[in-house]
N, C-alpha and C positions, 0 to 999 in steps of 0.2 A: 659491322662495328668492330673493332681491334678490340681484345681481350684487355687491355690495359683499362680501355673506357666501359667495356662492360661490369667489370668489377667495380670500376667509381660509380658508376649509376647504382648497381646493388648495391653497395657500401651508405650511399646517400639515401637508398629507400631503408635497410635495415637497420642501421646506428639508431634513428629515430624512433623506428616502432620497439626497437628494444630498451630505450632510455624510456618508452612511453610504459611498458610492461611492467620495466623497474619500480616507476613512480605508482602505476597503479597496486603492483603489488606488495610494497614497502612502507613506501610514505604511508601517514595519517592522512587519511582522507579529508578532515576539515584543513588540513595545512596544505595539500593539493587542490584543492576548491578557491582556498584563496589567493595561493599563485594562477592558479591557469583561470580564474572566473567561471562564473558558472552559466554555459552558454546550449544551445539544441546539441552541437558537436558533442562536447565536454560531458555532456549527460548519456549522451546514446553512447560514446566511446565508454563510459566505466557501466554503464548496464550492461551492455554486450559481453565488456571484460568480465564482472562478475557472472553470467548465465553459462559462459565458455569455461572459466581458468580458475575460480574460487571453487575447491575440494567444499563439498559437503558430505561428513564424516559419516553420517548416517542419516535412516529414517526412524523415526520411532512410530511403533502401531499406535493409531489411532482408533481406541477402544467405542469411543460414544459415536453413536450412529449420528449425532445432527452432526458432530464438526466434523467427522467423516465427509460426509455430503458436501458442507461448507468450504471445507479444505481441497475435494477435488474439484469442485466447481472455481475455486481460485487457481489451482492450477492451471486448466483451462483456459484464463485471459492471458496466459505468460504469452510475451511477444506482441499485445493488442498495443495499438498508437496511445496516446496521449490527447484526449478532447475532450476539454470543459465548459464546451460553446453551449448554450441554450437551447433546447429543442421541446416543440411539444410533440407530448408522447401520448399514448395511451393512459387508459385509468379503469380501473386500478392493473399491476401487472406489466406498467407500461416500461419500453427501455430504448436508451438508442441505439444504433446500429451496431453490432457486433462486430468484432476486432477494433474498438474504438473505444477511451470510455476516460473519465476523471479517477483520481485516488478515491473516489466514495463511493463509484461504478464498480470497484473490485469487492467491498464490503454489501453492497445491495446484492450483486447476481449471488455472492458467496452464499447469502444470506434466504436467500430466493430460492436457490437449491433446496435449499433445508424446510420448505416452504413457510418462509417466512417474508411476508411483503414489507420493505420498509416504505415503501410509496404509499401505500394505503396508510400505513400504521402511523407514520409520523405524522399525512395529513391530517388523518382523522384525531390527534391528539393535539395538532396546534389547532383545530377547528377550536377542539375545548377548552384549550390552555396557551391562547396567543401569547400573553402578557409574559409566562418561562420565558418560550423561546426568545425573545426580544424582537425588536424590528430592523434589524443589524441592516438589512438591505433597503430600507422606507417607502413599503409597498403599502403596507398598511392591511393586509391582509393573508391568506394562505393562497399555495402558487403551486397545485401537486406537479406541476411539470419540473422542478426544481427547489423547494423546498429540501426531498429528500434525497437531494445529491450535494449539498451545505456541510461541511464536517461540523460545525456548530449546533445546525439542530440535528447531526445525529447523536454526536455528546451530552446533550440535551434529553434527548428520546432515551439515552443507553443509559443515563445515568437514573431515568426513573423507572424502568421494567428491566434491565439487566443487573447482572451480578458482576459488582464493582471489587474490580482487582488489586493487588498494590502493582507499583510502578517500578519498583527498585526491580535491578539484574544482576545481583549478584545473593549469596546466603539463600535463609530460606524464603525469598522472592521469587528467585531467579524457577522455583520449582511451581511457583503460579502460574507460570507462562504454558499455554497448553496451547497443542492446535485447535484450529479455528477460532480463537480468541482473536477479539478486536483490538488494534491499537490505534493511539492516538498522538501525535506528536502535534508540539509547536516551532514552526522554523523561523529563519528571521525575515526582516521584514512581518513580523506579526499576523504570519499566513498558517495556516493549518495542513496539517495531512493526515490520511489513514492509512491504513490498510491492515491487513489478516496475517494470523501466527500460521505458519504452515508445520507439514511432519519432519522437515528437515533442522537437524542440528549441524550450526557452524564449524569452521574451526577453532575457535574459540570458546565453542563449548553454548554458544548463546541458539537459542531458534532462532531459524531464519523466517521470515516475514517476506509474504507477497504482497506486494505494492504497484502503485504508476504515478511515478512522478513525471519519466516523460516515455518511458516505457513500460507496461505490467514484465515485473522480474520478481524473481524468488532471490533475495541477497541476503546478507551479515548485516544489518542495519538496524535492529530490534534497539539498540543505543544510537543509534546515531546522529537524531536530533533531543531534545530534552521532551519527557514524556507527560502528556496531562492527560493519557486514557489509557484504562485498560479495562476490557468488557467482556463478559460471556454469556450467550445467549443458548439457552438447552427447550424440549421439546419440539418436536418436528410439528409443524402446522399448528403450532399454538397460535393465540393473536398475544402476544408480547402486554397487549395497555388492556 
């Protein structure tokens, strides 16, 4: 190939990944989501980005032994797929396949570590308490295969045995955010997410948060959608209810 064409062929593959760098690392992110949509591609390309190129300035020690626990066992799913398919599992203890898991699979194993079963805990608490959780999915009953993989009834579950956080990220809010705390967003389309505060501070000054939305990643996202949880759960092998 002539030197003339092999420069336009790199030219043609670099000009793009480097306008795609820019966007990623410049633009706001909801104003990049709305241009380019939000697609498998589009998701895996800015998790990826953030896990390679987003500086996280530091760690801070994490002093308490559960979120200790909790925190590394989130670390752990970073890089697992994205699967919110239905499976029956075990009971109690039960999980699905590893490197595999939903935004509420990053908070149960988190959680697990620290030995704390939300499987067991949440079923055995809508056995008592149907009527809280609601019947949001019209089963008419309790489902421990998926019940406690719901961000609703863990919102539900955390708001009655955990220690309820404020939400705000900036003043003295911003100093409640501790690792292994649980968070909770609401996205659009009137869908849920979680995931866990990790030991990492952004560059922004904000904790970064281990999540799977279509990836398990450690990113800058602790604001990123509007926030209706924040939880912390302490003692190792307690039963939470």
């Amino acid at each position: 190939m002539p030197k003339s064409r092999r420069l336009l062929v790199l030219s043609a593959l670099l000009i793009p990944a480097a306008l795609g760098f820019a966007a990623l690392k410049w633009l706001p992110r909801p104003q990049l989501r709305a241009t380019l949509g939000r697609n498998k591609i589009s998701r895996a390309l800015e998790t990826n980005f953030d896990r390679t190129f987003e500086p996280v300035i530091r760690r801070v020690e994490v002093k308490d032994f559960t979120a200790r626990q909790i925190v590394k066992a989130a670390h752990a799913q970073e890089g697992d797929d994205y699967d919110a398919e239905y499976r029956q599992i075990a009971y109690p203890g039960g999980d699905i396949p590893r490197g595999a898991g939903a935004c509420t699979d990053v908070v149960i194993r988190g959680l697990r570590a620290a030995k704390i079963d939300l499987q067991r805990e949440i079923h055995l608490d809508m056995q008592r308490d149907f009527r809280r959780y609601g019947d949001k999915w019209h089963l008419g009953h309790t489902d421990k295969n998926i019940d406690h993989r719901r961000v609703p009834n863990q919102i539900t579950y955390f708001k009655k045995y955990a220690l309820t956080l404020p939400l705000g990220t900036t003043g003295a809010d911003l100093k409640s955010w501790q690792p292994g705390d649980i968070v909770m967003w609401h996205l659009p389309g009137n869908k849920w997410h979680t995931g866990l505060v990790s030991d990492g501070i952004g560059p922004r000054g904000l904790p970064l948060v281990i999540h799977n939305a279509y990836q398990c990643a450690e990113q800058d996202y602790l604001d990123n959608w509007p926030l209706i949880g924040h939880f912390r759960v302490r003692g190792v092998g307690a039963n939470l209810s």
